[in-house]
VOTORLO-404279 format. One line per 4 residues: number of its first residue (from 1); their letters; for each residue x, y, z of C-alpha. Coordinates in Angstrom, 1 decimal, m for minus. Last residue first. Layout:
NUM) a) X,Y,Z ~ ...
! end
This chain:
90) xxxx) m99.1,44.6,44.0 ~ m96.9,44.5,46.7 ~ m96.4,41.5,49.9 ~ m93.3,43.3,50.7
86) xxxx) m91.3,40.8,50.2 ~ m92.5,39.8,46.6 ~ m92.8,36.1,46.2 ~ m96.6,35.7,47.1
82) xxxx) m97.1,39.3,45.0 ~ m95.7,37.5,42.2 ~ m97.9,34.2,42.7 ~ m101.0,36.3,43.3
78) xxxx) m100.2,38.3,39.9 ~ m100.0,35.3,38.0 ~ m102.9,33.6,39.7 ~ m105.0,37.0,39.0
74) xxxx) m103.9,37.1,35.4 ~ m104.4,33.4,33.9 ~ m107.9,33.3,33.8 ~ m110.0,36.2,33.1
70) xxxx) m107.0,38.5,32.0 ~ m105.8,35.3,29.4 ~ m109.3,34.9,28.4 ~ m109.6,38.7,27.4
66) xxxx) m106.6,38.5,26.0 ~ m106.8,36.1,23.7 ~ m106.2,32.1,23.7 ~ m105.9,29.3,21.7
62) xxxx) m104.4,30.4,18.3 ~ m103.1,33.5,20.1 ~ m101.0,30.7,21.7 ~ m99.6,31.4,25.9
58) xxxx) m96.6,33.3,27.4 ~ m96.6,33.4,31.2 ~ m94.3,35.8,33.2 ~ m93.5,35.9,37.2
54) xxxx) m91.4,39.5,37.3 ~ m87.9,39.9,38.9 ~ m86.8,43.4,41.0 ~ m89.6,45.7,40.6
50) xxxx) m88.8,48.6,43.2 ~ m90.4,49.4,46.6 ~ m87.4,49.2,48.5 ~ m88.1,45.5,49.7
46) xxxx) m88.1,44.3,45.8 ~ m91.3,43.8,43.6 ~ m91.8,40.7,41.8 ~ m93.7,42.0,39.2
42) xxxx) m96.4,40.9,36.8 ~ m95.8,39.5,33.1 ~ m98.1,38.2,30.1 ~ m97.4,37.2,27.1
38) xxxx) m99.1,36.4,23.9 ~ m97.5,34.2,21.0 ~ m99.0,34.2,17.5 ~ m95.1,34.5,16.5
34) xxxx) m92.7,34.0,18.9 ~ m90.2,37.0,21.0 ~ m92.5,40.2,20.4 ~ m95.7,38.5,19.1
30) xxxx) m97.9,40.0,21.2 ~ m97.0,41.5,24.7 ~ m99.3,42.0,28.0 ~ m97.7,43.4,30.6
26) xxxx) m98.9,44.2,34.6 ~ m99.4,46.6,37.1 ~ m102.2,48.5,35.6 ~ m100.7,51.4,36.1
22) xxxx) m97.0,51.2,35.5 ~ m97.9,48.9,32.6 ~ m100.0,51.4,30.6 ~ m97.0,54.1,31.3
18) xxxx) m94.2,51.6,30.4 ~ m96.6,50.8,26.7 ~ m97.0,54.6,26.4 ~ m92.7,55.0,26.6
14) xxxx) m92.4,52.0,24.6 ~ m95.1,53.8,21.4 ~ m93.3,56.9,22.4 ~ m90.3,55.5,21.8
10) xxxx) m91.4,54.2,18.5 ~ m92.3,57.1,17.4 ~ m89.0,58.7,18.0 ~ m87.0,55.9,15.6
6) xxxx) m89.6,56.2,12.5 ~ m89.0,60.1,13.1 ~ m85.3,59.8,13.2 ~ m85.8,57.2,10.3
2) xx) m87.9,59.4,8.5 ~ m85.3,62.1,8.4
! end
């Protein structure tokens, strides 16, 4: 029984994480692919409105956090993905 429980906590840990992302209109991750790694995505969105591709850039947690990386890296990231998205989106 813990496992089912185990298993439907995490998807509502994913499904909070898809509802953060939705809104802000980007993703941060830590540590999901490299250790002390953080990454951070924005869409490319497609001419029917939908996210298609995304522009991602993955950075140290030794050398940055996340306030740095939203300070710095963010609006080129997004401007680069909204540069690529037909309908200009964002």
């Amino acid at each position: 029984m813990s496992d089912r429980n185990g298993g439907r906590a995490h998807r509502d840990q994913i499904a909070d994480n898809i509802s953060r992302t939705t809104q802000d209109g980007y993703a941060i991750s830590r540590n999901q692919m490299i250790l002390n790694e953080i990454g951070l995505a924005a869409p490319i969105w497609g001419p029917d409105g939908r996210a298609r591709a995304a522009v991602q850039c993955s950075v140290s947690s030794y050398r940055w956090d996340e306030d740095l990386l939203r300070g710095k890296v963010l609006p080129a990231l997004l401007e680069t993905a909204n540069a690529n998205s037909p309908m200009g989106q964002g």
